[in-house]
C-alpha positions as CSV (number, residue, x, y, z in Angstrom):
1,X,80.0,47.3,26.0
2,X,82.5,47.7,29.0
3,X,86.1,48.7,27.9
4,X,87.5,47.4,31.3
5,X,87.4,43.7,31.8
6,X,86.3,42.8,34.8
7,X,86.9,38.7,34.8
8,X,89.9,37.1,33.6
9,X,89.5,33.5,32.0
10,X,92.5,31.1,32.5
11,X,93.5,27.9,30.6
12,X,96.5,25.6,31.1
13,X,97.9,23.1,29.1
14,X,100.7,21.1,29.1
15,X,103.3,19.4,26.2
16,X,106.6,17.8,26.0
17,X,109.4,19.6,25.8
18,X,110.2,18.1,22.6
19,X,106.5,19.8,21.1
20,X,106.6,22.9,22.6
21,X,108.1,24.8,19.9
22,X,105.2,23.5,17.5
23,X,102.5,23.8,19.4
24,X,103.3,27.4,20.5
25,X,103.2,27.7,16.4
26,X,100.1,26.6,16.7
27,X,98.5,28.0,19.5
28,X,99.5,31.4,18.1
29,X,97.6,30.8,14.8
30,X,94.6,28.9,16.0
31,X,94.0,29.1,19.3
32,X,94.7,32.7,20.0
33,X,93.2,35.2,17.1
34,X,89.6,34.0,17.6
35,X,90.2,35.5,21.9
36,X,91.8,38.7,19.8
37,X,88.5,39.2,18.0
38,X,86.5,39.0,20.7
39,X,88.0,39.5,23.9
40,X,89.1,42.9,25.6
41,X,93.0,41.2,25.9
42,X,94.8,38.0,25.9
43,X,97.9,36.8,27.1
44,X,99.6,33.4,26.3
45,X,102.5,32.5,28.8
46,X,105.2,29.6,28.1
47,X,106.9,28.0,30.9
48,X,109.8,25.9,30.6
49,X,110.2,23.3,33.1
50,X,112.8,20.5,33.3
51,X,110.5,17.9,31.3
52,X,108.0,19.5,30.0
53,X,106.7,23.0,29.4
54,X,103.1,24.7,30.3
55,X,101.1,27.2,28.6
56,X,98.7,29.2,30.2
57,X,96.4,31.6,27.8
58,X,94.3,34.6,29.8
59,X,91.5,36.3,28.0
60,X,90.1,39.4,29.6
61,X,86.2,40.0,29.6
62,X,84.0,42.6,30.4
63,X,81.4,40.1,32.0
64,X,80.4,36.8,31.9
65,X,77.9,37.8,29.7
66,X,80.2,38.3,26.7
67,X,82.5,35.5,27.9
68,X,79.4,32.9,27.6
69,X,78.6,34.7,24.2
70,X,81.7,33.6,23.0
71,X,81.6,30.1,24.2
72,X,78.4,29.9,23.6
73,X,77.5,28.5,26.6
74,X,78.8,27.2,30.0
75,X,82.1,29.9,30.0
76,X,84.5,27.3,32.2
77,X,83.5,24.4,29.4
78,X,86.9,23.8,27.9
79,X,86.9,24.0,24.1
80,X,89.5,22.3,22.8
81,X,91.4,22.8,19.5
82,X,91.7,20.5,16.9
83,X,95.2,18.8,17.5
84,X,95.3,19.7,21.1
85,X,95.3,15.7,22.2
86,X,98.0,16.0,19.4
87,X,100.2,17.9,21.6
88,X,99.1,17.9,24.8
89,X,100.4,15.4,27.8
90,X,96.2,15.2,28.7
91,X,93.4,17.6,27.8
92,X,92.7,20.2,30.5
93,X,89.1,19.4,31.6
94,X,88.5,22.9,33.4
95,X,88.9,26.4,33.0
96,X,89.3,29.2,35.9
97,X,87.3,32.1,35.9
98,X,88.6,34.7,38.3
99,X,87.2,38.3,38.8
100,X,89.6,41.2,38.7
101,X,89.5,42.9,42.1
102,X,92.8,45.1,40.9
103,X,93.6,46.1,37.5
104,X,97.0,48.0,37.8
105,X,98.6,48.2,34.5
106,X,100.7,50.9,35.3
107,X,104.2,49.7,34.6
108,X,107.0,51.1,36.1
């Protein structure tokens, strides 16, 4: 298997302000260790706006191959959690699949 990914898979979600706190918590335990078994990274970004706050998760794949292995099936199909309409202001009904043209991680 690849040790460089070579597509990135982006979801994004939004809550309440008032929820965010909780369903970070709960984004971190269930939504994020099954992409840290599988995947070759993940990121989970929090943004604060005035009224409500977004989260965007980014898994890193070496193909689309492994990426449909772990969604077993159409790889931009979004799978939500369990308490995501819970939380969220309305259930994200895509996911973006981008390929990674530049991989720079050299941080300066």
């Amino acid at each position: 298997m690849a040790t460089k990914p070579t597509i990135a898979r982006i979801w994004r979600g939004r809550t309440r302000r008032d929820v965010a706190n909780s369903y970070e918590t709960y984004l971190k335990a269930e939504g994020i260790p099954p992409l840290q078994r599988v995947a070759l990274g993940v990121q989970l970004f929090r943004e604060d706006r005035e009224e409500e706050t977004w989260f965007t998760t980014i898994s890193y794949w070496p193909d689309i191959q492994a990426m449909t292995a772990f969604t077993k099936g159409d790889p931009i199909k979004v799978h939500h959690l369990d308490r995501d309409p819970e939380f969220l202001i309305e259930l994200p009904e895509r996911i973006e699949i981008h390929r990674i043209l530049v991989d720079d991680q050299d941080l300066r």
